[in-house]
N, C-alpha and C positions, 0 to 999 in steps of 0.2 A: 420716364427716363430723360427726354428732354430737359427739366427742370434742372436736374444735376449734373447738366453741362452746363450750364451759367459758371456754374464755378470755377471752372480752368477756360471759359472762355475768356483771349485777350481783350475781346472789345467791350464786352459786360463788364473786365475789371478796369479797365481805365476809366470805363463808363460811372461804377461805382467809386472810385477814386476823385473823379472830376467831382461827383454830384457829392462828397463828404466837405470839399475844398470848396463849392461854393455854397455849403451849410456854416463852415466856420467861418469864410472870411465875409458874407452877408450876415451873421448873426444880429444885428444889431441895426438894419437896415430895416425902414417898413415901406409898403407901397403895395400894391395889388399885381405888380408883375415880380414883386422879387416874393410875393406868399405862393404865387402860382409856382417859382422856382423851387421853393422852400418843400410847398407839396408833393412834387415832382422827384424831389432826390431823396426826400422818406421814403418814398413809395418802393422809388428803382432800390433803394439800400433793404429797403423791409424785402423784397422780393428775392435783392441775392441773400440775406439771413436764411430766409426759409431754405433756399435751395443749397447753405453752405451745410444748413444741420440735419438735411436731408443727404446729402453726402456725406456728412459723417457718420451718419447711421446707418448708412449702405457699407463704408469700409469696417467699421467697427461691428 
């Protein structure tokens, strides 16, 4: 049940919002601290996916 508060939590979505914003606007960047960012906001973004479509299979 935890999992599927991510989703209306505010800090998780700014959180996911920030890390979408520094996937697009580093897109094009390389270096070893900007792939650790890069892996970082897959991760946080894949983590709220699972828990947006595990909420919507709890309302649905």
């Amino acid at each position: 049940m935890e999992l599927l508060e991510l989703t209306y939590s505010p800090l998780y979505l700014v959180m996911a919002v920030m890390c979408s914003l520094y996937l697009i606007l580093f897109r094009k960047e390389k270096g070893c601290m900007v792939l650790a960012g890069k892996i970082y906001s897959i991760f946080i973004l894949a983590v709220y996916l699972i828990a947006f479509s595990l909420f919507l299979r709890s309302v649905l």
